[in-house]
N, C-alpha and C positions, 0 to 999 in steps of 0.2 A: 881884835882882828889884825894885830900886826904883821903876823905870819901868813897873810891871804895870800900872799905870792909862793908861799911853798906848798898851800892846794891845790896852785892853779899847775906850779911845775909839775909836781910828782905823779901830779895825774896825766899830764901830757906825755911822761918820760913814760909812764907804763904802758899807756893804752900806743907810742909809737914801738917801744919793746912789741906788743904783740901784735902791732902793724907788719911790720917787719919780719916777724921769724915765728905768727902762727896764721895769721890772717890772709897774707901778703898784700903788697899794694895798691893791688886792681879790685881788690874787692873792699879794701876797705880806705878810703880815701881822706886826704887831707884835710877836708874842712872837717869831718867827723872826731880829730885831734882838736879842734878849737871849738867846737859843740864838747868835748869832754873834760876840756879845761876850763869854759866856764861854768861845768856842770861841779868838778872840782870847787864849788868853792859853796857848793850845800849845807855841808858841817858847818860853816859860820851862819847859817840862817837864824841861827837861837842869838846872835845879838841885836838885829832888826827885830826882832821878838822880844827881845829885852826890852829895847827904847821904846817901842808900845807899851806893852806892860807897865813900866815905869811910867812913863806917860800917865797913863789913864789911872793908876794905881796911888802913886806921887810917892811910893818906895824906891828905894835903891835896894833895887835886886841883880842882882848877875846870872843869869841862867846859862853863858855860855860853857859848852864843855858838859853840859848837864846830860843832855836825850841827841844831842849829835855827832857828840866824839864819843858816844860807846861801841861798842857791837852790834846792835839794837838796829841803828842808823842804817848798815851797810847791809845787813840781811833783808830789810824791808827793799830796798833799791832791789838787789839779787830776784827777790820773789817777785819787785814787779818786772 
């Protein structure tokens, strides 16, 4: 999870990208940028799942990058 800060931005910079120039600002307002960027940082969920797993397991396993940095991830968000 070194890179958790480039979740939280890229998500912020899109979703004000289409604050800005498809949504506009009255309808879609600023704390909804800070509800989206700590929602940005979902994909790292599989390391907290990790240290369980391991945990209870007593393997060292790495699952990150496994089932939340695929395609997978972002279709299911989409559909819900």
């Amino acid at each position: 999870m070194a890179y958790a800060v480039t979740h939280i931005i890229l998500t912020i910079v899109v979703l004000d990208l289409f604050r800005h120039y498809v949504f506009g600002k009255k309808r879609f307002p600023r704390y909804m940028l800070v509800i989206g960027g700590i929602a940005g940082l979902a994909p790292d969920i599989d390391v907290v799942l990790t240290w369980v797993y391991n945990f209870f397991t007593g393997a060292s396993t790495n699952l990150h990058g496994l089932f939340t940095h695929s395609l997978l991830f972002p279709i299911i968000f989409v559909i819900l």
